[in-house]
C-alpha positions in Angstrom: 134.0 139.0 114.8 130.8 141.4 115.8 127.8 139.8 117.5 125.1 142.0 118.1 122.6 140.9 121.0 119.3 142.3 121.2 116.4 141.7 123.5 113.1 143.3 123.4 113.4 145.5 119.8 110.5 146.4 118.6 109.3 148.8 115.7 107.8 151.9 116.2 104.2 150.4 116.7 105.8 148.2 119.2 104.3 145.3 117.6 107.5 142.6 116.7 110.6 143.1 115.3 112.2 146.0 113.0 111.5 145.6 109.5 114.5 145.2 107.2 113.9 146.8 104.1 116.4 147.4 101.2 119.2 144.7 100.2 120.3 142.9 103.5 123.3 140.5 103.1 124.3 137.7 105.1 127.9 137.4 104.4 128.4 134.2 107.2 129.9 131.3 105.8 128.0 129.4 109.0 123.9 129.4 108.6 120.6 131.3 109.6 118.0 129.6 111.7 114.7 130.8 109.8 111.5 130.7 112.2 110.2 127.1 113.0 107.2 125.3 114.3 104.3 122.7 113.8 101.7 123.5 111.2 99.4 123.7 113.9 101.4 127.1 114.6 101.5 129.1 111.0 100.6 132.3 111.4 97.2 133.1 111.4 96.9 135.7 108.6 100.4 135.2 106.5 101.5 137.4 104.5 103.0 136.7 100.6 106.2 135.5 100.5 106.5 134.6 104.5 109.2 131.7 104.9 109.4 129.7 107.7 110.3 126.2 108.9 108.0 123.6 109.2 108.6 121.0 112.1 105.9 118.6 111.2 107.1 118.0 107.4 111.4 118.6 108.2 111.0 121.4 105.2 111.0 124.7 104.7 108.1 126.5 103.2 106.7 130.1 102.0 103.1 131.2 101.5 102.1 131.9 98.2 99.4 134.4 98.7 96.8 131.3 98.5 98.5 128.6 100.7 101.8 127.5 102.1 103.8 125.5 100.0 106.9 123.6 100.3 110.3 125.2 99.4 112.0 122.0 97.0 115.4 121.8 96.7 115.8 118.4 95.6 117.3 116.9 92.3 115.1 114.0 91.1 117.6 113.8 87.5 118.1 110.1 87.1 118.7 107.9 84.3 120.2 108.4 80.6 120.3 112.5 79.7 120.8 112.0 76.1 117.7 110.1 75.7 114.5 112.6 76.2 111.6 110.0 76.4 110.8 107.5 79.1 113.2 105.2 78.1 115.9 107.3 78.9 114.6 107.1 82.9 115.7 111.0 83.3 113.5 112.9 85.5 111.3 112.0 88.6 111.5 107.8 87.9 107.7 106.6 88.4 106.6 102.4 89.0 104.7 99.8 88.4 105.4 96.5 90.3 103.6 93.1 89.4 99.3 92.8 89.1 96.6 90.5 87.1 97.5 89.7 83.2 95.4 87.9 80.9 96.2 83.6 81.1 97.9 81.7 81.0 100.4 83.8 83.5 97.5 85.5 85.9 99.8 87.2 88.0 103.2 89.0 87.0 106.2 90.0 89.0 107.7 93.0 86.3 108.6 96.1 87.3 107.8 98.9 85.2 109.7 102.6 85.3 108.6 105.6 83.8 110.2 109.1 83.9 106.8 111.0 84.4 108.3 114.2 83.0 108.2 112.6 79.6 106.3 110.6 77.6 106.7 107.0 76.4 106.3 103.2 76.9 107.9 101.9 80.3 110.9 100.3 80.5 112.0 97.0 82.7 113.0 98.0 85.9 113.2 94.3 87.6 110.9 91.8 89.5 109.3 91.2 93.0 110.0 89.0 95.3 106.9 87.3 94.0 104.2 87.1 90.9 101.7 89.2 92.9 98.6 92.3 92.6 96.7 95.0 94.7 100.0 95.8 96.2 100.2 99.5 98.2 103.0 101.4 96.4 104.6 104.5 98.5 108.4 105.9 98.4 110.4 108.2 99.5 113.2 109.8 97.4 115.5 107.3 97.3 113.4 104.0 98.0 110.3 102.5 96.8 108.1 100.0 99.3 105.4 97.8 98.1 103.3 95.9 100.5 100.4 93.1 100.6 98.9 92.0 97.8 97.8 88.3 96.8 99.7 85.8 94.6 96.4 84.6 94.8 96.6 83.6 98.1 96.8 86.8 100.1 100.1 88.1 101.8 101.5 90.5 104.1 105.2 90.6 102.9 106.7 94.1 102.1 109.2 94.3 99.0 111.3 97.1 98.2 113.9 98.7 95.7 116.1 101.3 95.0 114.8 104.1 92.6 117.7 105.7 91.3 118.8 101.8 90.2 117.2 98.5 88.4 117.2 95.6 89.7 114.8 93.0 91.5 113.3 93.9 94.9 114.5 92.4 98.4 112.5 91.4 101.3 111.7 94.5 103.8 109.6 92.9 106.6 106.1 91.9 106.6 102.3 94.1 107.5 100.8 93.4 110.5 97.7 92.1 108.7 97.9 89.8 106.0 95.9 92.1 103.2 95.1 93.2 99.6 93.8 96.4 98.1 95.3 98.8 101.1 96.1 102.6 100.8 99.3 103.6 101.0 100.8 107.1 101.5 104.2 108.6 102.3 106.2 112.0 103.2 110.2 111.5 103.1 110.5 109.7 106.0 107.6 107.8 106.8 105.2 105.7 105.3 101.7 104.4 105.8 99.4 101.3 104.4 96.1 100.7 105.9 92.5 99.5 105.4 92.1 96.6 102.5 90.6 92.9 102.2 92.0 90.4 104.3 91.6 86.4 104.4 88.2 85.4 103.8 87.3 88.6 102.3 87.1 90.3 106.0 87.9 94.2 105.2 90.4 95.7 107.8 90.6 99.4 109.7 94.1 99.4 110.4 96.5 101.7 109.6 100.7 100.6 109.9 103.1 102.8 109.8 107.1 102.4 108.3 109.7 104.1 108.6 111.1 103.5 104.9 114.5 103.6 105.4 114.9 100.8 108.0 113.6 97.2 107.0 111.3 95.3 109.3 110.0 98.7 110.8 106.3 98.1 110.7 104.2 99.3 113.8 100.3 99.8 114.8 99.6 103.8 113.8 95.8 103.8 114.2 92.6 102.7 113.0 90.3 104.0 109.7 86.7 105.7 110.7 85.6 101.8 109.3 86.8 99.2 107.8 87.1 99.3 104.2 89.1 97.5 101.1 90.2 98.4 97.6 90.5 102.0 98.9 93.4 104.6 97.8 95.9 107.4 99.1 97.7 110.2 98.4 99.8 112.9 100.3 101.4 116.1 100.8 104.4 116.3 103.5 101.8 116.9 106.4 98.7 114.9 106.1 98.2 111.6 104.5 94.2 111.5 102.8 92.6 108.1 101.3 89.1 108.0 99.4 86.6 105.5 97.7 87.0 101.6 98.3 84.2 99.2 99.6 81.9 98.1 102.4 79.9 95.4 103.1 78.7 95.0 101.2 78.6 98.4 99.0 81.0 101.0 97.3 81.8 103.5 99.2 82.7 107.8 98.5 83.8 108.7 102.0 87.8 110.3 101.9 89.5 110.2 105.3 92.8 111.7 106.3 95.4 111.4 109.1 99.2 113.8 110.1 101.5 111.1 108.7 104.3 112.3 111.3 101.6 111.6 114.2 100.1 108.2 115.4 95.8 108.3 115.8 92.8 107.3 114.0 91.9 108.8 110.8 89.3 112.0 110.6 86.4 112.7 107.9 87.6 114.5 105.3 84.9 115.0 103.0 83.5 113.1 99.9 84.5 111.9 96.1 82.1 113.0 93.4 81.4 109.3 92.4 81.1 106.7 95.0 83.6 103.6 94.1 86.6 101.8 94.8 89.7 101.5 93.3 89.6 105.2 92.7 93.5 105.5 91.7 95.2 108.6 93.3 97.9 110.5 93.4 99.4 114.5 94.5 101.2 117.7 94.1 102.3 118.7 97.8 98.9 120.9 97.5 96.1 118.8 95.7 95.6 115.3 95.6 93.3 114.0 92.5 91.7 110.7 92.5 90.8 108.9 89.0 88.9 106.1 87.8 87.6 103.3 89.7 84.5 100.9 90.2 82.2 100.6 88.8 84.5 101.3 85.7 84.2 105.2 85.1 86.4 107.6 83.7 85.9 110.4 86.5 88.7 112.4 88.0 88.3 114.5 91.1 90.3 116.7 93.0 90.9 117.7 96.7 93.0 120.8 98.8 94.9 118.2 100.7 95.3 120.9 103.4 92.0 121.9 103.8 88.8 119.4 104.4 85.5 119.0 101.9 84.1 117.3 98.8 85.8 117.0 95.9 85.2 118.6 92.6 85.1 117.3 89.1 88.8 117.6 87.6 87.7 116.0 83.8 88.0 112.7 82.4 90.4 109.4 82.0 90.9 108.4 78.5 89.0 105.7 79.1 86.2 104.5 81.9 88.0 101.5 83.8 89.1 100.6 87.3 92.5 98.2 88.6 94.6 101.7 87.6 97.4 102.4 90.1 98.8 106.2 90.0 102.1 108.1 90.7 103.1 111.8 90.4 106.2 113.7 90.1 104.1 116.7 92.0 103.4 118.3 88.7 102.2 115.3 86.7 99.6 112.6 87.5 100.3 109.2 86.0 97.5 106.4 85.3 99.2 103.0 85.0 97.1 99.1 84.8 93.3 98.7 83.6 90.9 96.6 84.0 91.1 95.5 80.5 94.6 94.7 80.6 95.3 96.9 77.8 98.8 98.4 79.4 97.7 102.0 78.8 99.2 105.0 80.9 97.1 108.5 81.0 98.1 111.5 82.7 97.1 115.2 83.6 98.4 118.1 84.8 97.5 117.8 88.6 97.5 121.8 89.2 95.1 122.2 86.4 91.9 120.7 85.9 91.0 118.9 82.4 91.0 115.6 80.3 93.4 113.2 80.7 96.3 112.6 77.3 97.8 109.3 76.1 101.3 109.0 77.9 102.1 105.3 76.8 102.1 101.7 77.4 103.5 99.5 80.5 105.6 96.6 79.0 102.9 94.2 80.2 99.3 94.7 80.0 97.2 94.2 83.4 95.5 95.3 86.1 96.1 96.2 89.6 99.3 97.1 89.8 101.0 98.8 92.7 102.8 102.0 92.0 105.3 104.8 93.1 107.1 107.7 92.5 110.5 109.4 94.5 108.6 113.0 93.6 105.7 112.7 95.0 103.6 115.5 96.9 104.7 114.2 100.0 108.2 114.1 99.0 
């Protein structure tokens, strides 16, 4: 075996390192260690096709010529092949777990799945733990957590199921504030649910954070810039940003955002178009796009999740309605749950801007739902 050692080679400007041009091969059957650090530490003024990994999000990435963006190696393929359409589950598997139907059964416990690749009505995944709404969906790849809610008396209990499966839900731990109408976010690892209404309608500024693979692993992460409920989140791998919800005693358009790998209280981020709550949202790993919401409208915004500002108009829901839940598959936003109870799912292409399309129906017609995806932009 040769080993070369170098220290101190420069190029001829004496600026860094040679540069390799032509064909190089690595012909080890070992591994490469690629440059690494925080985000805090990217290079200044990248250049195209720069790769590098990133400490903060545990993946690599390259920039574009516009931003950096994750390098995604994972298979998401689940489900029946031979069948094309949502009912086959194939594709990045999207849900919707419990929420408000008309009487006389107010509150459901179904579980929904979509494969958000497709289109189609949802198939029956399973049940919660409990009939329950307003729960705050996140996931990683492999696992999907709901938490909080009311049933209608308010909870802090935390189900959660395998994706790739069906089946009911089991018991992960419980939030450390009994609350409905939180935010949730997530990157692979971690997960976060904060803000929302608690008993006696008294809106909270907490933030929790879980580490989604281990049950029971709920812990303090920081606090919101105020307390606010019915408010909603989205994610790339880095930073975890929430928008909209409600004051006392008013509707709110302020968007927050907080490093999901860090502990600390959540920074301004900018502002929706349309002030409201229940502004459904969901991401690619670069934009996050927030739709709907109350008072019932059928606006869609979108956000740079990496940079900070106001959002921009992104086009239209089929409909104008709020109790929508969203989830993404990083190139597809999903609208699932209306006020009206009508079971209708819409979705857009999140790196484009335009109307929304018809993508389906939910096996049970209702509002609030809580709702998840294991392809998310934080994924």
């Amino acid at each position: 075996m040769s080993r070369l050692n170098v220290g101190n080679l420069f190029n001829e400007n004496e600026d860094g390192a040679p540069v390799v041009s032509g064909i190089s091969t690595f012909s080890s059957p070992n591994y490469f260690v690629p440059p690494s650090g925080s985000t805090a530490q990217r290079p200044s003024s990248p250049g195209e096709g720069m790769i590098r990994f990133n400490t903060d999000s545990g993946h690599l990435e390259y920039y574009t010529g516009t931003h950096w963006a994750d390098v995604i190696v994972n298979n998401n393929e689940l489900g029946n092949q031979l069948v094309t359409n949502s009912a086959g589950g194939t594709g990045t598997r999207g849900l919707f777990a419990g929420g408000t139907a008309p009487s006389p059964t107010p509150f459901v416990d179904t579980i929904d799945y979509i494969s958000i690749s497709t289109l189609g009505n949802a198939q029956d995944f399973g049940n919660l733990t409990a009939a329950q709404a307003s729960a705050a969906g996140l996931a990683s790849r492999t696992r999907g957590l709901f938490g909080g809610g009311y049933t209608p008396t308010m909870i802090k209990s935390i189900d959660f199921v395998t994706i790739a499966s069906t089946g009911n839900a089991a018991d992960f731990g419980d939030l450390t504030v009994t609350t409905r109408g939180s935010f949730a976010c997530s990157n692979s690892t971690r997960g976060l649910i904060g803000g929302g209404q608690g008993p006696g309608a008294d809106l909270q500024n907490n933030i929790d954070y879980i580490t989604i693979a281990s049950t029971g692993s709920v812990q303090d992460f920081g606090d919101m810039t105020a307390a606010i409920g019915f408010i909603k989140g989205c994610s790339s791998s880095v930073r975890g940003v929430f928008g909209g919800g409600e004051t006392s005693p008013a509707q709110i358009n302020v968007i927050q955002y907080v490093t999901i790998s860090s502990t600390g209280n959540a920074q301004d981020f900018g502002d929706l178009t349309v002030i409201r709550g229940y502004a459904a949202s969901c991401s690619s790993s670069t934009r996050g796009v927030f739709g709907g919401g109350y008072p019932a409208t059928n606006v869609i915004d979108f956000i740079t999740i990496s940079s900070t500002g106001n959002a921009l108009d992104f086009g239209d829901r089929t409909s104008a309605t709020y109790g929508s839940s969203a989830c993404s598959n990083s190139i597809r936003g999903v609208w699932g749950g209306d006020s009206g109870n009508s079971g209708t799912i819409d979705f857009v292409t999140i790196a484009a801007t335009g109307n929304a399309s018809d993508f389906g129906d939910l096996s049970v017609g209702r509002s609030i739902p809580g709702a998840c995806s294991n392809g998310h932009g934080g994924l």
